[in-house]
C-alpha positions as CSV (number, residue, x, y, z in Angstrom):
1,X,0.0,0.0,0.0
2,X,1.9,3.2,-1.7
3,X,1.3,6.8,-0.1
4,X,0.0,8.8,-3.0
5,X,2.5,11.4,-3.8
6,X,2.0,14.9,-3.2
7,X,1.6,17.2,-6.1
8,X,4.4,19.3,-7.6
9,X,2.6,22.3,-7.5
10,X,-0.8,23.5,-5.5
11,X,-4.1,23.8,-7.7
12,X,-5.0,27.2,-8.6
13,X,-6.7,28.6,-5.9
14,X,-8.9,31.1,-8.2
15,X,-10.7,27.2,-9.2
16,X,-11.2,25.9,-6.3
17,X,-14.4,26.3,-4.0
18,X,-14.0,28.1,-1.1
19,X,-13.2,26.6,2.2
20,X,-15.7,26.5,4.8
21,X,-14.3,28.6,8.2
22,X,-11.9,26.3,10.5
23,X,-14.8,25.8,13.1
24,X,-16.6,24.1,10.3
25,X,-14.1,21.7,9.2
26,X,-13.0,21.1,13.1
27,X,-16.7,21.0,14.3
28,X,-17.2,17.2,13.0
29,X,-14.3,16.4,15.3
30,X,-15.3,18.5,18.6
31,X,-18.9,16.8,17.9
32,X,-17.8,13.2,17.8
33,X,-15.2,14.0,21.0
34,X,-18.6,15.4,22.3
35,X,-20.2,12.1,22.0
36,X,-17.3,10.3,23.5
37,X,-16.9,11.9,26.6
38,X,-20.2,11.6,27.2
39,X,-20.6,8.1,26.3
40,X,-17.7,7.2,28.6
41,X,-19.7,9.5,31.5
42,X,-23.1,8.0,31.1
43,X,-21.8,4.4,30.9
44,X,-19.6,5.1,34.4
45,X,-22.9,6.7,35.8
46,X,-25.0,3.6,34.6
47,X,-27.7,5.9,32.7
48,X,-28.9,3.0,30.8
49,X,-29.5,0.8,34.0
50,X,-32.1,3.4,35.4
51,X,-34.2,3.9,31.7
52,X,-37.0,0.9,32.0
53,X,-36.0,-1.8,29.6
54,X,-32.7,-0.5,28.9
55,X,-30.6,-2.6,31.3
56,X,-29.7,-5.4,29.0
57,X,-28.1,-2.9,26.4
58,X,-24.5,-2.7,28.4
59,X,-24.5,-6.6,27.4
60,X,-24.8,-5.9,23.7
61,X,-22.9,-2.6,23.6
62,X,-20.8,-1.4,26.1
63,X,-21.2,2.2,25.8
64,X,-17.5,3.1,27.8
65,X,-15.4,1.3,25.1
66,X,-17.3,2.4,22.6
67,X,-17.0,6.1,24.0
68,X,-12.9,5.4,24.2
69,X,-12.6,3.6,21.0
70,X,-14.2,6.7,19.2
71,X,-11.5,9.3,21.0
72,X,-8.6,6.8,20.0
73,X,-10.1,7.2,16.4
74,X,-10.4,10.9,16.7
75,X,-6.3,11.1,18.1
76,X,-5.4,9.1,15.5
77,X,-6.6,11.0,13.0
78,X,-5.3,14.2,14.6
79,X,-1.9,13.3,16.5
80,X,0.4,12.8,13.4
81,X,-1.4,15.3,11.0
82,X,-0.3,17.9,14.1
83,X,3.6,16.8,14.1
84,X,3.9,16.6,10.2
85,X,2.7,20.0,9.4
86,X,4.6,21.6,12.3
87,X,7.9,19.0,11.2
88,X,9.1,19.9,15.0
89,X,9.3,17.4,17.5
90,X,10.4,19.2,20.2
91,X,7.5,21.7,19.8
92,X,5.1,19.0,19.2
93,X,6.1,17.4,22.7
94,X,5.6,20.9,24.2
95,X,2.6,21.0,23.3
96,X,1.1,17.5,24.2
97,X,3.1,17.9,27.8
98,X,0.9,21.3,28.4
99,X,-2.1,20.2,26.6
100,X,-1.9,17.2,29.0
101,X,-0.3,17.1,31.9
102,X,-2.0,20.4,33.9
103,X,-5.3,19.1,33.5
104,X,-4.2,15.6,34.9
105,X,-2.7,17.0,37.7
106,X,-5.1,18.9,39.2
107,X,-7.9,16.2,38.4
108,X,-5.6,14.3,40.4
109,X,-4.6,16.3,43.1
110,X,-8.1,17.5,44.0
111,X,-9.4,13.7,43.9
112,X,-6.8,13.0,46.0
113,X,-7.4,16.0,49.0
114,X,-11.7,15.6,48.3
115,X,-12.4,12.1,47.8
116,X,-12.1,9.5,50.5
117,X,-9.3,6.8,50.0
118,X,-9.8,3.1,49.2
119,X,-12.5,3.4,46.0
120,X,-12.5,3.0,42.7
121,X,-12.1,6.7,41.7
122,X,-9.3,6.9,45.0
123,X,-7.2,3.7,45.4
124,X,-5.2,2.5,48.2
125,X,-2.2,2.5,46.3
126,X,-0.8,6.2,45.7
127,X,-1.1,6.3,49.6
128,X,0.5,3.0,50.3
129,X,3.6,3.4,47.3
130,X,3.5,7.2,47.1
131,X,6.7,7.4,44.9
132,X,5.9,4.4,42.5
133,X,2.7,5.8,42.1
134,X,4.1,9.3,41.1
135,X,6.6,8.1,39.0
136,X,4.5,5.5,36.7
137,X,1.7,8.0,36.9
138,X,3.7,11.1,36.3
139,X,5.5,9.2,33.1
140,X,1.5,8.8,32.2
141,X,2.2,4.4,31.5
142,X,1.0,3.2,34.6
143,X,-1.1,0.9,32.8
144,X,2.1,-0.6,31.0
145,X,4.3,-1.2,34.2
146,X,1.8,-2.8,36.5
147,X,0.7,0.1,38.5
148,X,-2.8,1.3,39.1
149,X,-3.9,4.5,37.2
150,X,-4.3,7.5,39.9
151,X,-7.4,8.1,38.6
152,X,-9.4,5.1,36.9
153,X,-10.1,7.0,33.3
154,X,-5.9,7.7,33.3
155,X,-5.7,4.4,31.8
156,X,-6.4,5.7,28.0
157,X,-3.6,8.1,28.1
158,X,-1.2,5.4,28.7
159,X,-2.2,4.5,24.9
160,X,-2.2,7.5,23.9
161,X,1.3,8.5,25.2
162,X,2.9,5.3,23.4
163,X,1.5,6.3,20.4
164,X,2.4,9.4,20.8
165,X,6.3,7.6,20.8
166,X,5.4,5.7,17.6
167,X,4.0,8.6,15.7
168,X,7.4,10.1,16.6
169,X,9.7,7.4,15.9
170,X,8.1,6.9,12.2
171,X,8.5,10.5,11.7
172,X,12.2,11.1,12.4
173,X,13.0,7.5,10.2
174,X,10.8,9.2,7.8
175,X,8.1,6.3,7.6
176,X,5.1,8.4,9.0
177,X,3.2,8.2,5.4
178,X,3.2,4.1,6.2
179,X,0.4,4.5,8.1
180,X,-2.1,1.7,6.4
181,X,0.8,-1.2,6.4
182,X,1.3,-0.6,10.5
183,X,-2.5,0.0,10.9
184,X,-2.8,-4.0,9.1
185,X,0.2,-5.1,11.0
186,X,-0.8,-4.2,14.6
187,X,-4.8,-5.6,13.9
188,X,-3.0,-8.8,12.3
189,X,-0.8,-9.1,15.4
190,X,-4.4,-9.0,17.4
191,X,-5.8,-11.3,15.2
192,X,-2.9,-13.6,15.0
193,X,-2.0,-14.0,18.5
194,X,-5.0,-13.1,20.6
195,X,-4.3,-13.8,24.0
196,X,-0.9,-15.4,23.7
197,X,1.4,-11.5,24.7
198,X,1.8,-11.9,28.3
199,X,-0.2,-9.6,30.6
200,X,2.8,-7.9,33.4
201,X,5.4,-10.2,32.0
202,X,8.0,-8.2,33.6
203,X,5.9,-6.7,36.6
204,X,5.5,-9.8,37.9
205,X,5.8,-8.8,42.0
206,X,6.6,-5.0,43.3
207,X,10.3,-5.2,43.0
208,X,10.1,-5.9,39.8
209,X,7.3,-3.2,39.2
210,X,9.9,-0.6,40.9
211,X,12.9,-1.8,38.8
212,X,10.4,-1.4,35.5
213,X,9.1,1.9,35.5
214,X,13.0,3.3,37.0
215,X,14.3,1.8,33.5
216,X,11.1,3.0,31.9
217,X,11.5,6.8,33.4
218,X,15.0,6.5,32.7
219,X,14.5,6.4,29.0
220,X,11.8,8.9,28.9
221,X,14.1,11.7,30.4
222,X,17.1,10.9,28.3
223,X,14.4,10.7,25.0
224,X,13.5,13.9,26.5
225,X,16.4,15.3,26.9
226,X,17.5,14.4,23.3
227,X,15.0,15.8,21.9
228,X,14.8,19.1,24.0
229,X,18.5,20.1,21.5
230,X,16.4,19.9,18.5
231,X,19.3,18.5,17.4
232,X,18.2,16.5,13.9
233,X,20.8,13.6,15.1
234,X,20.0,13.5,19.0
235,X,16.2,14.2,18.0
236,X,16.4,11.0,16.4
237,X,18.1,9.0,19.0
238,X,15.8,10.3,21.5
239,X,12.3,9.7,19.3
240,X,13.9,5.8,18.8
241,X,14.2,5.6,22.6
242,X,10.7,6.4,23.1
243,X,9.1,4.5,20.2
244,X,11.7,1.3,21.7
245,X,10.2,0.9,24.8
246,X,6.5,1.4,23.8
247,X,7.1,-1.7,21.8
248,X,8.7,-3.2,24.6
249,X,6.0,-2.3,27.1
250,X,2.9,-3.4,24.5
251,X,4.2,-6.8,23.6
252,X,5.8,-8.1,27.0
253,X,4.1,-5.9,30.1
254,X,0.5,-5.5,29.0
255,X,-2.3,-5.0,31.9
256,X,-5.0,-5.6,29.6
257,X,-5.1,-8.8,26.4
258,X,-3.2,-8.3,24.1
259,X,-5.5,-8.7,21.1
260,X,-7.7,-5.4,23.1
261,X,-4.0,-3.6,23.1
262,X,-3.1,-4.0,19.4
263,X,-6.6,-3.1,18.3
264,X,-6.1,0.3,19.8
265,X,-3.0,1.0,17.8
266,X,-4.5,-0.6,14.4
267,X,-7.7,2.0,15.0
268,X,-5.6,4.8,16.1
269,X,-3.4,4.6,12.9
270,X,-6.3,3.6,11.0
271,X,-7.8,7.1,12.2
272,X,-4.6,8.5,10.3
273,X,-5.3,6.6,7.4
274,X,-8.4,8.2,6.7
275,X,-6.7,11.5,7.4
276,X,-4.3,11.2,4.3
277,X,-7.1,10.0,2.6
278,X,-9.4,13.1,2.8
279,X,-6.0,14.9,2.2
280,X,-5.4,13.3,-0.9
281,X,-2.0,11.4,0.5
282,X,-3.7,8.2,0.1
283,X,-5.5,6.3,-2.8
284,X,-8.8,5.8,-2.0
285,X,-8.8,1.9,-2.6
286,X,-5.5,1.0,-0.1
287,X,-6.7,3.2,2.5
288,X,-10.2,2.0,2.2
289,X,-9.4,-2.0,2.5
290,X,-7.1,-1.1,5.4
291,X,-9.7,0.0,7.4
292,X,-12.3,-2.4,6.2
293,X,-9.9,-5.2,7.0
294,X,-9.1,-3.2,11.1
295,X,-13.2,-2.6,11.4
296,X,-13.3,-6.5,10.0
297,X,-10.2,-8.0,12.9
298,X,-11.9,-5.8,15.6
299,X,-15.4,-7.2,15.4
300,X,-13.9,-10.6,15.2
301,X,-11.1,-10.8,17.9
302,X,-13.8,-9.8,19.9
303,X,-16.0,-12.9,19.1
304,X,-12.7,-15.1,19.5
305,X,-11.0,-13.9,22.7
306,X,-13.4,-11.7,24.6
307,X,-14.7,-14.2,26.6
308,X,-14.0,-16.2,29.8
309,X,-10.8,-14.3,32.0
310,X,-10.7,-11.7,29.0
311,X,-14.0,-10.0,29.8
312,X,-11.8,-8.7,33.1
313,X,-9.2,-7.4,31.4
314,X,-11.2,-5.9,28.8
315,X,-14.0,-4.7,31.8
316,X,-16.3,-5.6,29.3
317,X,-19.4,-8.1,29.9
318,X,-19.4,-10.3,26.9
319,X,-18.5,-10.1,23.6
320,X,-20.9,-9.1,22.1
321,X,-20.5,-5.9,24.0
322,X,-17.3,-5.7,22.7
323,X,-17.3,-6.3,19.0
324,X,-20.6,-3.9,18.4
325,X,-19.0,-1.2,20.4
326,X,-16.2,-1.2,18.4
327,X,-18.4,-1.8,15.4
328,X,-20.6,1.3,16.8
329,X,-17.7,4.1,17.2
330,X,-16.5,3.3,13.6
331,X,-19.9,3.5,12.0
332,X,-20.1,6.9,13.8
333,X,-16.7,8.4,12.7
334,X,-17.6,7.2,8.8
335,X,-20.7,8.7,9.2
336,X,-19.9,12.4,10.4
337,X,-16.6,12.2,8.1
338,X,-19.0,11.9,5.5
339,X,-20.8,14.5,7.0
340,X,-17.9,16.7,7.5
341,X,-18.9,19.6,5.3
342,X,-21.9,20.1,7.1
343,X,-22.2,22.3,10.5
344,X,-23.1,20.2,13.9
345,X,-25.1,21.7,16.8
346,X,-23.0,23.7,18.7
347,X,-23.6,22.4,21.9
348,X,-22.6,19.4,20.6
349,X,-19.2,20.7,19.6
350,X,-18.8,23.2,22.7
351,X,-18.7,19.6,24.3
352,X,-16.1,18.1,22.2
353,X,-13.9,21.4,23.3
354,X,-14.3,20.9,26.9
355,X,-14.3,16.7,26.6
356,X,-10.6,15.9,28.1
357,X,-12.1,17.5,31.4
358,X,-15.2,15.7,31.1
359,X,-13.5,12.9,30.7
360,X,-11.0,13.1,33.1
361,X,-13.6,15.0,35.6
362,X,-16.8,12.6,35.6
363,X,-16.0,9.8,37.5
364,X,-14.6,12.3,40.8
365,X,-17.6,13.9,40.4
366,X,-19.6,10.8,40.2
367,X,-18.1,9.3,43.1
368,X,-18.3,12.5,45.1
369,X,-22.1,12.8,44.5
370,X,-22.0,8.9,46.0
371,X,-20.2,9.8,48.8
372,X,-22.4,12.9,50.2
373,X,-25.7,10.8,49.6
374,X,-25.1,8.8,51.7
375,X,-27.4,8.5,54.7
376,X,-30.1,9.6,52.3
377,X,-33.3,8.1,51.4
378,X,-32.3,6.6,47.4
379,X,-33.6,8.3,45.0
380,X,-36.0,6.3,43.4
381,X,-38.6,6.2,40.3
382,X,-38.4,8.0,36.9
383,X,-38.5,11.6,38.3
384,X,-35.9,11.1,40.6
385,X,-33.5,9.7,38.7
386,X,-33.8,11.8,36.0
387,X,-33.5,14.5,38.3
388,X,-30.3,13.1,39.6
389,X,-28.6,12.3,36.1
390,X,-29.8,16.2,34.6
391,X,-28.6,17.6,38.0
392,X,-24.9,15.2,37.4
393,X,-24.6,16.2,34.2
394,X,-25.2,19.9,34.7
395,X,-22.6,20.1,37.1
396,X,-20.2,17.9,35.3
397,X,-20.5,20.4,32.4
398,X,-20.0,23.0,34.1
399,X,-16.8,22.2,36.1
400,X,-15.4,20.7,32.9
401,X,-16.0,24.1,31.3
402,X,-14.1,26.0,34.4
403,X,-11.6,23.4,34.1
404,X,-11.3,24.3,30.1
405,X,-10.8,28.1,30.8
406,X,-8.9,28.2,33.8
407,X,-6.3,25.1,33.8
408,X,-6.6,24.0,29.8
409,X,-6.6,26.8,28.0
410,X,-4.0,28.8,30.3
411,X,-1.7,26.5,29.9
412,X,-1.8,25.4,26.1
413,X,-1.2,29.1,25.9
414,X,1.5,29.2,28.1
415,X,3.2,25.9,26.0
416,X,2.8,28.0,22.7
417,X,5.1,30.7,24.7
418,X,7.2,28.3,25.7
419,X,7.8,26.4,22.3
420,X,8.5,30.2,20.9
421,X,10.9,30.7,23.5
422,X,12.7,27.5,22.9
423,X,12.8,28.6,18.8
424,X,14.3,31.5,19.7
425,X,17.0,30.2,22.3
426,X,17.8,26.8,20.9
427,X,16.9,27.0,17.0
428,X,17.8,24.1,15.0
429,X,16.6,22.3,11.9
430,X,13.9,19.8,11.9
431,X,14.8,16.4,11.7
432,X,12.3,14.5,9.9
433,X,10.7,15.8,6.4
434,X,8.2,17.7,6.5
435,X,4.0,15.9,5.1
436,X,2.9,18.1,2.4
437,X,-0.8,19.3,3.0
438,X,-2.3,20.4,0.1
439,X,-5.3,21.9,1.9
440,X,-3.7,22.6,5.7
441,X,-6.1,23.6,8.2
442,X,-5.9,24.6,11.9
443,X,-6.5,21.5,14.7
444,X,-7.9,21.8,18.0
445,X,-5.9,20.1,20.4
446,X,-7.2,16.7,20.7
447,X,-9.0,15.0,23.5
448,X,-8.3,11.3,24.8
């Protein structure tokens, strides 16, 4: 599967139509993050379970997979388009670590100080190995070296960090535009091999947990620190460090199966196949059979290996629930691509913008509400509960919109400063070719 070769000179711009503005082009995205983080917050908040006749969905579609499997789409199809344009990995690591971090921390941080210990949302374990837990959760791969997320929904950006290391280490070896061939390869490795990768294969006892993610932040601060010369030859030592030990840390250490771990890298770079598609990068048959044959090795490692012990490490009931989630979220994304020209409702989109707090806010919120009813009468029958969810969801909205303004926002701003700064002290050449775009347009930073 060839990349289609860019053109040796732009079209005319006098012939072509004229663009719609960048909200329009961006607003399919911020609507299907929209539905995502809600998804995920309903299914934690068990909306279906309180509509009559609605509690045997979760068994035929689990609404939180298919809520995380539509953001790992969206990422995809943002992440790498975001490097390649800029050709800058340093400032494309500048901006993910203030895009990301901030928002993390003080989701975390508040948890910690509000919520009592010992839940789901609050674990035992930051209090009982305060340093491990720092470190793996600081380095954002917790869920790759055996060590419990600091806040339950963390667990996604683990993914999303190591593809985040891939994306880099094609870039600087210059095989970025081979994004359908790796899309194939990782769902054939889930297809292939199932359940055989070893879940914590090196985490095997807390020693060995400690000695993993020492090594593993180890390499991330010298990767780091490589990278942070934007020198072109230390850039691409450092990118190969990172993109090395995600490999490492996906094949040997997983804490989920491995066929559910090398489905989320085939749809994530599947999500950037469909981006050089719509750019003209990509013929339209190869980058149409690729993701036929993920959507196709998705749905059916599901049927094979998402049963008996799997269905834990998945936290998925049955397989079903599994393969038509995953079925669901891509049905969804090809739908409002096609739709893509067309303007979404805004509150739809507003949500998309503020859906990394809503994600990362609606299960300390949730667990909150828990926690001060108690001692009260349940709330009981239709009005009540749908007084309760429109009273949870108002609130989560609106803390996830003070979060946006005054953590998100201020800080992406300050990275932007800071990647300027950086230009200006330390410039140096980029190391890896730059991806032509024949029609570039703006991105909104993407949500998880």
């Amino acid at each position: 599967m060839k990349p289609r070769s860019a053109p040796a000179s732009p079209p005319e711009p006098s012939k072509s139509p004229p663009e719609p503005p960048a909200s329009a082009r961006l607003g399919w995205l911020d609507a299907l993050r929209g539905v995502a983080a809600l998804a995920v917050a309903m299914h934690h908040f068990g909306l279906l379970g309180k509509i009559p006749h609605a509690d045997r969905v979760p068994r035929q579609l689990d609404l939180g997979f298919f809520g995380v499997m539509l953001f790992f789409l969206v990422s995809g199809y943002i992440i790498p388009a975001s490097l390649e344009r800029r050709g800058d990995v340093r400032a494309f690591w500048t901006g993910r670590l203030f895009r990301i971090y901030p928002a993390v921390a003080v989701t975390i941080v508040v948890s910690l100080l509000v919520l009592p210990r010992g839940g789901q949302i609050v674990q035992s374990f930051p209090f009982d190995h305060p340093v491990l837990s720092l470190a793996a959760n600081g380095l954002l791969l917790q869920d790759l070296v055996g060590v419990p997320s600091a806040i339950g929904v963390m667990w996604s950006l683990t993914y999303e960090m190591v593809f985040y290391y891939f994306v880099c280490a094609l870039f600087v070896r210059g095989w970025h535009r081979n994004s359908a061939p790796i899309a194939v390869g990782f769902a054939s490795v889930a297809l292939v091999l199932g359940t055989w990768l070893p879940i914590g294969g090196i985490s095997v006892d807390l020693p060995a947990t400690r000695h993993l993610v020492a090594v593993a932040g180890i390499v991330v601060l010298m990767a780091m620190a490589c990278i942070a010369t934007a020198r072109p030859d230390l850039t691409r030592w450092g990118a190969l460090l990172l993109g090395g030990l995600g490999l490492v840390l996906i094949t040997v250490n997983n804490r989920s199966t491995g066929f559910e771990t090398m489905l989320i890298f085939a749809t994530m770079f599947a999500g950037t196949v469909l981006y050089r598609l719509e750019h003209g990068l990509l013929d339209r048959l190869p980058a149409l059979l690729c993701c036929a044959f993920v959507v196709v090795a998705g749905v059916t490692v599901g049927y094979l290996y998402n049963r008996d012990t799997a269905l834990w490490h998945t936290w998925t009931p049955s397989w079903q629930s599994f393969s038509l989630a995953y079925l669901a979220a891509w049905a969804l994304f090809a739908a409002a691509m096609l739709l893509r020209r067309r303007r979404f409702p805004r509150w739809l989109s507003g949500l998309g913008t503020i859906s990394f707090s809503v994600y990362l806010l609606h299960g300390p919120l949730m667990y909150f509400v828990g926690w001060r009813l108690q001692g009260y009468p349940p709330i009981v029958g239709p009005t009540g509960q749908a007084a309760l969810t429109l009273g949870y969801l108002g609130a989560l909205v609106v803390l996830s919109y003070l979060s946006y303004r005054l953590v998100e926002i201020p800080f992406q701003r300050l990275g932007r400063r800071v990647v300027r700064a950086l230009d200006r002290r330390f410039p140096a050449p980029a190391p890896g070719p730059r991806e032509p775009a024949p029609r570039p347009e703006p991105v909104s930073a993407a949500g998880v």
